[in-house]
C-alpha positions in Angstrom: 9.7 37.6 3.2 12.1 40.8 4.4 14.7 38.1 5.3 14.8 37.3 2.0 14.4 40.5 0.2 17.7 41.4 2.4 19.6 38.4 1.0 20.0 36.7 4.4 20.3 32.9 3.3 17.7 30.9 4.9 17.6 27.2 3.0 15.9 25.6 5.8 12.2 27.5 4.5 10.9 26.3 1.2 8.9 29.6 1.0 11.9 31.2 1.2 13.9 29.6 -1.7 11.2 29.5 -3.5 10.9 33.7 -3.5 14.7 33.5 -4.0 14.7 31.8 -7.2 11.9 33.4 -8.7 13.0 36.4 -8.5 16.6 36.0 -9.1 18.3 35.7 -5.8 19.7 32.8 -5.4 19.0 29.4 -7.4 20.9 27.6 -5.2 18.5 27.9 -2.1 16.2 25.6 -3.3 18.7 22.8 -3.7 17.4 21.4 -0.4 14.2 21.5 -1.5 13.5 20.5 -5.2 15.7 18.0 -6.9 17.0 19.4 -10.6 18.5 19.1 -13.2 20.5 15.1 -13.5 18.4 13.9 -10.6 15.3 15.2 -12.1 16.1 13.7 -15.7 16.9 10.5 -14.0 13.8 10.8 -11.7 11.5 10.8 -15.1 13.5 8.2 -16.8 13.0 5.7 -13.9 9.4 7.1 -13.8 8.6 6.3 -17.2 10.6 2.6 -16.6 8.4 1.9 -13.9 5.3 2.8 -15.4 6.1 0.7 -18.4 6.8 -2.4 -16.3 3.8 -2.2 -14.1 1.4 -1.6 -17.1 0.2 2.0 -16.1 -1.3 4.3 -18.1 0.3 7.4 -18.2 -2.3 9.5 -20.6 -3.2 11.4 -17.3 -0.6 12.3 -14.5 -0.9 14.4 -11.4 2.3 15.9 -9.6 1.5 16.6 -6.3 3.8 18.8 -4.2 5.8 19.5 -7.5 7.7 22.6 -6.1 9.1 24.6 -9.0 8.4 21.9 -11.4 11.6 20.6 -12.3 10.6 17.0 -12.2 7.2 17.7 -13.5 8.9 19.2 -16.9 11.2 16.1 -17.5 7.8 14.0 -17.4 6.5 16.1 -20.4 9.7 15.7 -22.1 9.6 12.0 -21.8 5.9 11.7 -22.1 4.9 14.3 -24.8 1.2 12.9 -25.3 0.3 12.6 -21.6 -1.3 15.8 -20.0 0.7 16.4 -17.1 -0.5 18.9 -13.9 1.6 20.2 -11.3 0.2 21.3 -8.0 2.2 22.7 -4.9 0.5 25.1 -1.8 4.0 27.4 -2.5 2.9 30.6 -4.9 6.4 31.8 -5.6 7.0 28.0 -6.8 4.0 27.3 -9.1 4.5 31.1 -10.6 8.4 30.1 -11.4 7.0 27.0 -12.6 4.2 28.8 -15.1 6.9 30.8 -16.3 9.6 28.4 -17.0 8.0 25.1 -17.9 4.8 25.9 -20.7 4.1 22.1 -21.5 2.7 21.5 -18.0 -0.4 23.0 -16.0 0.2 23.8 -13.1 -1.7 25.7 -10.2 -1.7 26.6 -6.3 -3.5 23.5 -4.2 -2.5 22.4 -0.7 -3.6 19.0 -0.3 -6.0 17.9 2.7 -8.7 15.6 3.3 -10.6 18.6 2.0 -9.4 18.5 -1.3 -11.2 18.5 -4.6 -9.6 18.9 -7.8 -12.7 18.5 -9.8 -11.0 15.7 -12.2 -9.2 12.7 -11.8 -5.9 11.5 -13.4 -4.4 7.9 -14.7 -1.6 8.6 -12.2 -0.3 10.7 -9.0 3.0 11.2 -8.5 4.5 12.5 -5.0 7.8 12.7 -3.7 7.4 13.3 0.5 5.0 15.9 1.7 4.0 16.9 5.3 2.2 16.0 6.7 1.2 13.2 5.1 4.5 10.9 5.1 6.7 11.5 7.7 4.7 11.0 10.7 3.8 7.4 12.2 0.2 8.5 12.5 -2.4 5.3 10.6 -5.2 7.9 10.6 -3.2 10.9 8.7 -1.8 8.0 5.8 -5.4 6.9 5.5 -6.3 10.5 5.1 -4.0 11.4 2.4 -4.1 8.4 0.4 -8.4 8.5 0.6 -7.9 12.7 -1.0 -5.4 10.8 -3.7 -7.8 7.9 -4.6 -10.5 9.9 -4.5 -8.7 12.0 -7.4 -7.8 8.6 -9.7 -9.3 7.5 -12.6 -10.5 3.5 -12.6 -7.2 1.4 -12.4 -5.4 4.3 -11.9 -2.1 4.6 -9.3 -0.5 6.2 -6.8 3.2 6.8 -6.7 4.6 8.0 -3.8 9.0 7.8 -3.4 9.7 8.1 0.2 13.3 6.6 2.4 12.7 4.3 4.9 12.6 6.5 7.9 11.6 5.9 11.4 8.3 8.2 11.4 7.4 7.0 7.7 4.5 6.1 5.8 6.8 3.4 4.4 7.4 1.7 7.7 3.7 2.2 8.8 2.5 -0.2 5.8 2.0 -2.8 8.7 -0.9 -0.7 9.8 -2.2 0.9 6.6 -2.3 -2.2 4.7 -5.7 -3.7 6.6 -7.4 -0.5 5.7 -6.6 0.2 1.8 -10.0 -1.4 0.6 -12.2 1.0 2.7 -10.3 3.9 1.0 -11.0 3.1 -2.8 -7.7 1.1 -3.0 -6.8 -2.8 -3.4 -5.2 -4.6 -0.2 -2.0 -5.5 -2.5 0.7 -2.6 -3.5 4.4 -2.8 -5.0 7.1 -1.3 -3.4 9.8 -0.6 -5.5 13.6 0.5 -4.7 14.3 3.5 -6.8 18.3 3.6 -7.8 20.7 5.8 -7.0 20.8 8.4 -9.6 24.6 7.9 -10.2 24.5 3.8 -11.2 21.3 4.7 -13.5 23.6 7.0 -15.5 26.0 4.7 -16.1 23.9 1.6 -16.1 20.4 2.8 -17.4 18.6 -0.5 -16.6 16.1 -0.7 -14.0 17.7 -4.0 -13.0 21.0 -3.7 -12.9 20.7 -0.2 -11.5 18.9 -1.3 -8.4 21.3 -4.3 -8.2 24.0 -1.7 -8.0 22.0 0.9 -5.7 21.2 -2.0 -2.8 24.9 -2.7 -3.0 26.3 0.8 -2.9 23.5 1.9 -0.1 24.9 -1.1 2.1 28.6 -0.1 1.7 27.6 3.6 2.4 25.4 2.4 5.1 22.4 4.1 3.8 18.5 3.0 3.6 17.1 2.8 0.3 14.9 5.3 -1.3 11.6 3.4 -2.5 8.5 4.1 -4.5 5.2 2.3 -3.5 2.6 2.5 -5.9 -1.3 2.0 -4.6 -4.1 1.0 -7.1 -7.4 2.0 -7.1 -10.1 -0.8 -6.4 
């Protein structure tokens, strides 16, 4: 980390912001990497919205690739009796996390097909990770999501918010779909279009917020940011 340690901005590495903000650098850095703040508040809100509309239980939630746990925190604030765990393979971002967020656990854990936790959770939540979701490889998706179901609890879920891309888990469901009962998970899944955090703050219903989003993404020409949510067999 000398490039770091001699101030030389490098956003493009996660590791990289990661050592910056923990020790006092430069906050901003991991901007690219973590959303904060708003975005994260509105993140759990929608979260918690979904959950409640889809009849999940949320006593037991797993944050994989939480970064610094800024999202991860808002769940415990919105969700005070559910045990939340945050996991990330970055060191400098789970010891920021430890540090500045005490209502979560949260420990160093890459995930693989190698994987084991050791205990399993009513819900894991993910925002995109690499490998696993931007690649158009079958075999990696069925990979990851066998380590996930492997790690839920019976009817438990797995939430994963990814956009639309062209090397995408999301646009590889064709493909996956056949194969999500010899993984542990049931053939059907929901995907769900997450709103843009600016018509959730002024319009706070799940509706009328991704009524709003699908319009303002089409005049703005942009793809919509989704959540698909697996259940276990």
């Amino acid at each position: 980390m000398s490039f770091v340690k001699k101030t030389k901005k490098d956003t493009s590495s996660d590791f990289a912001a990661y050592y910056a903000l923990l020790n006092g650098i430069d906050k901003s850095w991991v901007a690219p990497h973590n959303i904060r703040f708003r975005q994260a508040k509105t993140h759990a809100q929608v979260f918690k919205k979904i959950t409640k509309k889809y009849k999940l239980n949320c006593s037991t939630i797993l944050d994989v690739g939480c970064g610094a746990g800024f999202i991860t925190n808002e769940l415990t604030m919105l969700l005070p009796q559910s045990k939340i765990c945050g996991i990330d393979i970055a060191t400098d971002a789970i010891e920021y996390a430890k540090i500045n967020f005490k209502k979560a656990d949260f420990w160093v854990e890459p995930i693989s097909n190698k994987t084991k936790l050791g205990k399993t959770f009513n819900i894991i939540h993910a925002r995109e990770f690499y490998p696993f979701t931007r690649t158009n490889k079958t075999k990696i998706h069925l990979e990851y999501l066998k380590t996930l179901a492997d790690h839920l609890d019976d009817n438990g879920a797995i939430m994963i918010y990814l956009l639309p891309l062209e090397k995408s888990l999301l646009t590889n469901l064709e493909n996956i779909s056949p194969h999500l009962e010899e993984i542990g998970l049931k053939h059907k899944y929901s995907k769900i279009l997450i709103p843009v955090s600016t018509a959730y703050h002024f319009f706070p219903s799940l509706g009328i917020s991704q009524y709003l989003s699908r319009l303002l993404n089409f005049i703005r020409k942009r793809k919509n940011y989704c959540c698909l949510v697996f259940y276990k067999k």
